[in-house]
N, C-alpha and C positions, 0 to 999 in steps of 0.2 A: 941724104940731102933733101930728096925729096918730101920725105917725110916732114921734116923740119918746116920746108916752106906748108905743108900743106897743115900743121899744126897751128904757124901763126898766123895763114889765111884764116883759120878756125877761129882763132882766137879773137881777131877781129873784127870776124862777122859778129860773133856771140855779143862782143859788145855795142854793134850798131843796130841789131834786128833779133836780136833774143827773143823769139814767141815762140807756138809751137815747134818751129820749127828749130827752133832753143840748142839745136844742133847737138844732137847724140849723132853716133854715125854709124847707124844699124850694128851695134853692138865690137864695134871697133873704137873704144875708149880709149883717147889718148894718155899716155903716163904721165905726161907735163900736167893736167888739165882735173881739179877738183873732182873726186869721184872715182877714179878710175879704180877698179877694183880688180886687177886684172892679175895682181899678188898678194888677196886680202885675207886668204888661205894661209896656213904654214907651207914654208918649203923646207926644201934639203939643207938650204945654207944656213938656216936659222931653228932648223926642225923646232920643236915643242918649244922652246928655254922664252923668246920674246910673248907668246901667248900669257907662258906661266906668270912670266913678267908683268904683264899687261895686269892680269889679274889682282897680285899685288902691290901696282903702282898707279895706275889710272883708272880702273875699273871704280873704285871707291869715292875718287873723286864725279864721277859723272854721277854712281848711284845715290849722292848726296844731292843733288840738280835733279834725281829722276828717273835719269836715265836705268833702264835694264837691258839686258843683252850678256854676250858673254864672248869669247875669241875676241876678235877684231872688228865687230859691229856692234852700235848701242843703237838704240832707241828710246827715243820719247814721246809718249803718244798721250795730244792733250787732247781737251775738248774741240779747239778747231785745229791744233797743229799735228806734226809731225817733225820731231828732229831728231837727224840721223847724225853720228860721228863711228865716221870710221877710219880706223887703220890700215894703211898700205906701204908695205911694202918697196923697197927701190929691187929693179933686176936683180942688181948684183947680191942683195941680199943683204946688204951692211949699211941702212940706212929704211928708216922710214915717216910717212907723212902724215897728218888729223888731219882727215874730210870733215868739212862737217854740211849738212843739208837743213833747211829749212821748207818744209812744203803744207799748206794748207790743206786741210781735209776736206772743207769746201769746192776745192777745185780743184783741175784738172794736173796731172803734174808735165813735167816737161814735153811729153809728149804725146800731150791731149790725153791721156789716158784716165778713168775713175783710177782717185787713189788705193792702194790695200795697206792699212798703217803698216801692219806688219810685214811687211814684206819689200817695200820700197827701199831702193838702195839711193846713196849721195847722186850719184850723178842724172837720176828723177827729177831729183827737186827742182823746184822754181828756184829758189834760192843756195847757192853752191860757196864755199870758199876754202879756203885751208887756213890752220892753225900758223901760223909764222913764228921762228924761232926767237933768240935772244936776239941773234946775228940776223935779224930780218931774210931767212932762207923757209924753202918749206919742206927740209929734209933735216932730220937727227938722224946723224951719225953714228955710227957705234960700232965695237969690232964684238969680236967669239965671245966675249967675258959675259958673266952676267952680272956685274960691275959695270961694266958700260953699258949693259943694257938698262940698266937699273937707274943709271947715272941720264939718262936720254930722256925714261918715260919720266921721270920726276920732273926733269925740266917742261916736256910736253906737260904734264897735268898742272904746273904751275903758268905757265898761257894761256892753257885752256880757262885757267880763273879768271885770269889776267884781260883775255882779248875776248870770251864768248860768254862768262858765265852771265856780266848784268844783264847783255844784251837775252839770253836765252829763259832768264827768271820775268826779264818784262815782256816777252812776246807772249807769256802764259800768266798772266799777269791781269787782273781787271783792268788796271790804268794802260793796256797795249798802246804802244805806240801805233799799234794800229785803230785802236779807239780815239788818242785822244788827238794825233797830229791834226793840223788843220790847212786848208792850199794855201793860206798866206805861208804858215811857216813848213810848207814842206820842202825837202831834198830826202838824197839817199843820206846824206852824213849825219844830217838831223832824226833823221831812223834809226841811225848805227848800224846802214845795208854799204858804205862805202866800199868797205874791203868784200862784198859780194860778187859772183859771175850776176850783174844784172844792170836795169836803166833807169831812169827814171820813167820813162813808160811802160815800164813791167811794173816797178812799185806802184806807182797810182792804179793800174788797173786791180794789183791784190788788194789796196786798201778801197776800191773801190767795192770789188767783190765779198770783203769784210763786212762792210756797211749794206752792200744789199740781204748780208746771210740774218743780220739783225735788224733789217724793217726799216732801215736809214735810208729813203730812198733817195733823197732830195741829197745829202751826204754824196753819196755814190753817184749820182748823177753828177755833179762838182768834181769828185775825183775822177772821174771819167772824161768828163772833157778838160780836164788839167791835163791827163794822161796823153790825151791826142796832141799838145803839144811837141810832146816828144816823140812820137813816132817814128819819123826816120824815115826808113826805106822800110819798115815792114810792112807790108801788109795785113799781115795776120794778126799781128799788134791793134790794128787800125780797125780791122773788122772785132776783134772781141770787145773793143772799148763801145766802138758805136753801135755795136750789139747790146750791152750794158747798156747805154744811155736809153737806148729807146724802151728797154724792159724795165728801167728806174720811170721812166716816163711814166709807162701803162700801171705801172705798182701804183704811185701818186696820182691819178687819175681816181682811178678802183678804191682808194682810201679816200679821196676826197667824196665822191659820188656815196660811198657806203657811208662818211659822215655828215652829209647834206641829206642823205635821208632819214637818218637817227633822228634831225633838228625836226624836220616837215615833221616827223611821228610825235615827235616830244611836243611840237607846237601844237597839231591839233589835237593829243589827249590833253594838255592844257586848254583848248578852247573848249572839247567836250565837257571838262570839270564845272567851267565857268557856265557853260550854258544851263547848265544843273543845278545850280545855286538859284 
């Protein structure tokens, strides 16, 4: 019982103050909660048959998006991203769930840490969610067969088309929605981050962080104090956005000054020409 409450106290927090502190709970991952990877392994109850599966029913579908990997972890490793999907597991052994993670290479992941593409699991990411079934659940069913097992992963790799793939072909995408949204039209739902563990003050701070990794300073600056709008109660939220702003500041200063001196240089080798004439 306890557990249960202290699950959805978790779950609550993540969504009013999601920052660093983004809440992993030193490596006690809850099973309800995007990420957990805590039966991402084969067991007893399903030994080798659901991998094999995997193999021939989902694995083809993600390596068409990109994705490589093998067992129950993929990967995607772009130029700024990182998207992880992974399969987990229920206890009992007769059901399992698609993680899937979103995490920039630019930044820090869920718990302030440098990212390692390789190596980062779902529940890192900045951005977290699960796969949802037909029946809007985030568990396939299945019993001993591998007829039902077969009968599960089809259905999970047909979601995955369904719910993640535009979204994961546009984050990698030159037209990102992280390049082209703009604060008049932004939300999470106008992103396609709705169904995400996140807020609208985590997203402006990444599309903020976006826009300073590419010289948008004046951008970034904008999404950063849209960001602080939403804050909350965090803290932490509140210090990396006003950190941002004042580093987008000194970046636009530093380019203005460096193109204010170009002009002086270019005006007076133009006055020198002229003097010469």
């Amino acid at each position: 019982m306890w557990k249960k409450i202290k699950d959805l106290f978790s779950v609550k927090i993540d969504g009013e103050a999601s920052d660093a502190e983004h809440e992993l709970e030193s490596g006690d991952v809850h099973e309800n909660r995007p990420g957990s990877d805590k039966s991402e392994g084969d067991n007893k109850s399903d030994g080798p048959n659901l991998s094999d599966l995997i193999r021939q029913h989902l694995a083809p579908v993600l390596r068409a998006d990109g994705f490589t990997g093998s067992g129950r972890n993929f990967r995607k490793i772009h130029t700024d991203w990182v998207l992880v999907l992974s399969v987990e597991t229920s206890r009992a052994g007769n059901a399992f769930a698609l993680n899937l993670g979103i995490q920039a290479k630019f930044a820090p992941d869920s718990l302030g840490k440098e990212v390692d593409p390789k190596k980062i699991k779902v529940q890192l990411c900045e951005f977290r969610r699960r796969v949802l079934t037909p029946e809007i659940d985030v568990w396939w069913k299945f019993d001993s067969t591998p007829e039902s097992m077969s009968e599960a992963l089809q259905s999970a790799a047909q979601c995955y088309v369904q719910q993640i793939r535009s979204l994961a072909r546009a984050i990698c995408s030159e037209n990102s929605p992280f390049a082209s949204i703009t604060p008049d039209d932004f939300s999470v739902e106008k992103m396609g981050f709705n169904q995400f563990d996140t807020t609208e003050g985590r997203l402006a701070l990444s599309i903020a962080r976006y826009r300073m990794k590419y010289e948008l300073y004046e951008s970034a600056q904008a999404f950063a104090q849209l960001g602080l709008k939403y804050v909350g109660i965090s803290v932490g939220l509140q210090r990396d956005l006003e950190e941002l702003i004042e580093e987008a500041i000194k970046k636009r200063e530093k380019v203005l000054t460096v193109a204010t001196s170009a002009d002086v240089a270019a005006d007076a080798e133009s006055l020198g020409q002229a003097n010469n004439l």
